[in-house]
N, C-alpha and C positions, 0 to 999 in steps of 0.2 A: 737875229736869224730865227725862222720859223723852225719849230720840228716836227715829227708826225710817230703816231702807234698806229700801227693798223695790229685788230683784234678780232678774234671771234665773237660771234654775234652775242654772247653773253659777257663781254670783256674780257674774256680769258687768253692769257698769252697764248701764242700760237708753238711757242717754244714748250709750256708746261702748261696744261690744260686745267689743273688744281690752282694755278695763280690768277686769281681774278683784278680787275685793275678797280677799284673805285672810279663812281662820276665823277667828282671834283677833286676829293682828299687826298694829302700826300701821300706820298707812299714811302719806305728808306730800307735800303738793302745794308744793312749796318757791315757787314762781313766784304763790302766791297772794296778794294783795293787800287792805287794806282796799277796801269800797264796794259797790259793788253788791249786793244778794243773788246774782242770778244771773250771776255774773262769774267768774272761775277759781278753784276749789278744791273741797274735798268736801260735797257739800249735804244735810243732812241735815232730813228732815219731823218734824212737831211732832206728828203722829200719823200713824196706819196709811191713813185717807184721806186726809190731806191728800198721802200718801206717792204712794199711786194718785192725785194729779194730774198724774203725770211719769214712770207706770211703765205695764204692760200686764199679761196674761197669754201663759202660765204663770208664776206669780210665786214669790219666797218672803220672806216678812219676817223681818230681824232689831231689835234693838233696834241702835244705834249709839250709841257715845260719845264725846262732844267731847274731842278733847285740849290744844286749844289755842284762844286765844280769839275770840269771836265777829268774823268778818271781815265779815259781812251776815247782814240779818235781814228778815224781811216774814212775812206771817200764817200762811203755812204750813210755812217752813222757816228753818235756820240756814244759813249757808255759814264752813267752819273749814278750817283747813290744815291739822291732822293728828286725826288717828281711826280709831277700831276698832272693827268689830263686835262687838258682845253677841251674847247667846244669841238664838237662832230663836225666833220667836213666831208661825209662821206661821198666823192662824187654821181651825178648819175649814172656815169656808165658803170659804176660797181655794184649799182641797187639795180640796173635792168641783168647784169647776172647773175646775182643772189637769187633774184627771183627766179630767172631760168635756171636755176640748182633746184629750186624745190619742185621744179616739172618733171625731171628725168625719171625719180623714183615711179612716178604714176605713170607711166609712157606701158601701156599693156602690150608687151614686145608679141609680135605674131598673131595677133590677135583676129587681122583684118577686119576689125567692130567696125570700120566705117569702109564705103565702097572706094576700089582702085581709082585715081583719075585714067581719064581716056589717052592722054598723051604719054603714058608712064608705057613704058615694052615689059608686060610684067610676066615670069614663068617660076614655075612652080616651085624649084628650088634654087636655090643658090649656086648651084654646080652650073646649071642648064645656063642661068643669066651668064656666066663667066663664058662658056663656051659660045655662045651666042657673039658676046663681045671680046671674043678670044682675040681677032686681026685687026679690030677699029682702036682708033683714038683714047684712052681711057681719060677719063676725069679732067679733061682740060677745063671744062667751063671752073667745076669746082676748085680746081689748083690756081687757077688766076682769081676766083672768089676768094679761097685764102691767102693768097700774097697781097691783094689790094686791102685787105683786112687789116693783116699785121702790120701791112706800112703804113695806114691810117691810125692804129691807134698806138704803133710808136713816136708818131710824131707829136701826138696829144696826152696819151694815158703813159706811155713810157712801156717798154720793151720787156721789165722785167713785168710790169701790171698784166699784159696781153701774154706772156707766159703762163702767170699764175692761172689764169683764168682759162688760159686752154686744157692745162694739165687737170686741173678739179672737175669742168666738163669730161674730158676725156676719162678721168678715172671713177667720175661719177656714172657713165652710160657704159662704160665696160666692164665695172662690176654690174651690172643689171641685164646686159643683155646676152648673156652665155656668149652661145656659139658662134655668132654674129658679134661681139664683142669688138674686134676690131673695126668692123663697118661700123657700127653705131659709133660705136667714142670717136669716131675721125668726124665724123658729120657734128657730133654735141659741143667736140671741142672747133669746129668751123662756127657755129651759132653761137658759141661763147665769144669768139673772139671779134664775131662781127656787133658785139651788143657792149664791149668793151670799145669799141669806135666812138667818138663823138659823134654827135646827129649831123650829118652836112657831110661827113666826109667822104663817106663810100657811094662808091656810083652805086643808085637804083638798080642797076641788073645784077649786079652781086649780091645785092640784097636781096634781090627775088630769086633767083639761085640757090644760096644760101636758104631761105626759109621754105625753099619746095622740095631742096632736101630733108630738111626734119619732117616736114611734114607727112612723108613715106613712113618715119616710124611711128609717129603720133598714129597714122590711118593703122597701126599694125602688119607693116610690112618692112623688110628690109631692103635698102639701097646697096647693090653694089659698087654703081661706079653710072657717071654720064658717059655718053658716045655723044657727041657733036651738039651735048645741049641738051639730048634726050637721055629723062631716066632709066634706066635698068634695075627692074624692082624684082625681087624674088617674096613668094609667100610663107617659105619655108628656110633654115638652112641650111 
């Protein structure tokens, strides 16, 4: 049976930030014990999601091999006193949103550096877009963008993976964008979770949905919410 680490991009556990894993060499947690699963020693996941129930993003997977015998066990993982990493298995869809992890810092929020598109209903602040779209429709396009999202890459990436990947976007654009905090991180973790999709799976109108949503904050502006397909941009909020 295969096992998996998923790591921080410098190999460091995600559990303790000071424990770095070697490329190949063993590693031996001498002080480990039978009994519990999650009790002292090296924990290794039974797959790649179950791995993303104890890790985050920016991630990198390898495979891991047990060297010594099972000290605990439960559904998702082993825990063993000595092991070593295998080869890197990182999938694509974890490398297309690592990369979208290191866009959000640079996203110049309110900035408007580049011109509104014409199809956008754009007003001045954030207050005004709301009342505008006070009695319409909110966000249906975007809400079927993100359920066709998560049901695509749970059936491929796995359920806790498309979690992880929302929540790092999501806490990554709402520490950065103040006030507007909640709108941004809903749209960062919608564009994480559609890049956490395998290629093929999402219908093309989610997907241009999805990326004309961020692209409002990329221009430096903030999205409230769709009405019937159409944006509702504020410049202020």
């Amino acid at each position: 049976m295969k096992y998996y680490k998923i790591l921080r991009l410098n190999r460091a556990s995600w559990h303790e930030p000071s424990f770095i894993w070697p490329a190949r060499k063993a590693i031996e947690i001498t002080q480990a014990e039978k009994g519990d699963p999650c009790g002292v020693g090296l924990h290794l996941a039974k797959s790649i999601n179950d791995g993303f129930r104890y890790a985050k993003f920016p991630a990198r997977v390898f495979e891991a091999v047990p060297l010594s015998p099972v000290l605990g066990e439960d559904d998702t993982k082993i825990r063993v006193a000595r092991a070593r990493l295998g080869a890197e298995v990182t999938p694509d869809c974890v490398v297309r949103v690592n990369e979208f992890m290191t866009t959000i810092p640079k996203v110049r929020w309110f900035s408007a550096r580049r011109p509104a598109r014409s199809e956008w209903q754009v007003f001045d602040t954030r207050d005004a877009a709301r009342d505008a779209a006070w009695n319409a429709a909110w966000n249906a396009a975007g809400e079927a963008a993100r359920d066709a999202a998560r049901d695509a890459a749970g059936e491929a990436a796995g359920e806790a993976a498309w979690n992880a990947a929302w929540d790092a976007a999501w806490d990554a654009a709402g520490e950065a964008a103040g006030e507007a905090a909640g709108d941004a991180a809903g749209d960062a973790a919608i564009y994480a979770s559609m890049l956490i999709c395998p290629r093929g799976k999402l219908d093309p109108g989610h997907i241009a949905h999805i990326k004309a949503r961020w692209d409002v904050w990329q221009r430096g502006y903030g999205l409230l919410c769709d009405v019937r397909g159409v944006l509702y941009v504020y410049r202020k909020p």
